[in-house]
C-alpha positions as CSV (number, residue, x, y, z in Angstrom):
1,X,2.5,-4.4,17.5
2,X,2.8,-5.1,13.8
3,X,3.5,-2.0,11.3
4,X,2.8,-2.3,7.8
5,X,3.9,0.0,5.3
6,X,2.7,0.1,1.8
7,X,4.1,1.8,-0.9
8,X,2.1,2.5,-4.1
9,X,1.3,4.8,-7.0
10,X,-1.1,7.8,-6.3
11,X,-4.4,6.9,-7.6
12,X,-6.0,4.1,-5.7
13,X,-9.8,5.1,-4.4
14,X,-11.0,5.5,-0.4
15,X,-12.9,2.2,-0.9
16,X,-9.9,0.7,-2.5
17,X,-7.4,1.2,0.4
18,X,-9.9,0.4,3.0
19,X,-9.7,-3.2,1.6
20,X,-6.6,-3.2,1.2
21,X,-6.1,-2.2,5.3
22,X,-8.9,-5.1,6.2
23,X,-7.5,-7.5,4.4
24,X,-4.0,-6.8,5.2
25,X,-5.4,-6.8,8.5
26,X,-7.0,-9.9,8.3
27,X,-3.9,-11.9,6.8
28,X,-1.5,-11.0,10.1
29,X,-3.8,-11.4,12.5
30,X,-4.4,-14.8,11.4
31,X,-1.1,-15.4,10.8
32,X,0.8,-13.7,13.9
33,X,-2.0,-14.2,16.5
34,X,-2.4,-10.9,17.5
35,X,-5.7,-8.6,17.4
36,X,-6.8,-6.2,14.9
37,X,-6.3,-3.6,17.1
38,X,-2.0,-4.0,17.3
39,X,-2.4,-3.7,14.0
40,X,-0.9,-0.4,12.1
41,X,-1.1,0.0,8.2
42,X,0.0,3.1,6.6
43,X,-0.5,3.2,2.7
44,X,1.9,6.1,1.3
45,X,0.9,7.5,-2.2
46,X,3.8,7.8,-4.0
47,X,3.7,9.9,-8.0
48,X,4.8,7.5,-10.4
49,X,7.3,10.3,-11.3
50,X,8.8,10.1,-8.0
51,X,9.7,6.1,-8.4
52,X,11.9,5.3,-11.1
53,X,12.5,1.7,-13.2
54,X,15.1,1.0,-16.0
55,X,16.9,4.5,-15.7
56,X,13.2,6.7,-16.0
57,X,11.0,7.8,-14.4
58,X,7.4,5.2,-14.0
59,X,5.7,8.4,-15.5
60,X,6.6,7.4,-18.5
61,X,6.7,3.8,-18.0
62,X,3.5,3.8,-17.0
63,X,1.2,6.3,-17.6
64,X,-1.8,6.6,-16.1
65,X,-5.0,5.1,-17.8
């Protein structure tokens, strides 16, 4: 049973990660032969000031828009 975990800023919309989930989906089920129901995604909203580039904190590398 695949398990996929993605890692991103907070942010991204309900109908954002639900594309995200069919196509990841779609890519290893193609790829490793298996059905769509072995398949386990877990997207993890992260705050940009929780990650950290360059010796800061992506808060203030990137703000939000």
């Amino acid at each position: 049973m695949p398990y996929i975990s993605i890692e991103t800023f907070e942010g991204k919309t309900a109908e954002q990660k639900k594309a995200l989930i069919k196509e990841v989906t779609r890519a290893v089920t193609s790829t490793l032969e298996v059905p769509p129901e072995a398949v386990w995604i877990v997207i993890k909203d992260i705050p940009r000031s929780n990650w950290g580039e360059w010796g800061k904190p992506c808060s203030e590398l990137y703000p939000v828009e």
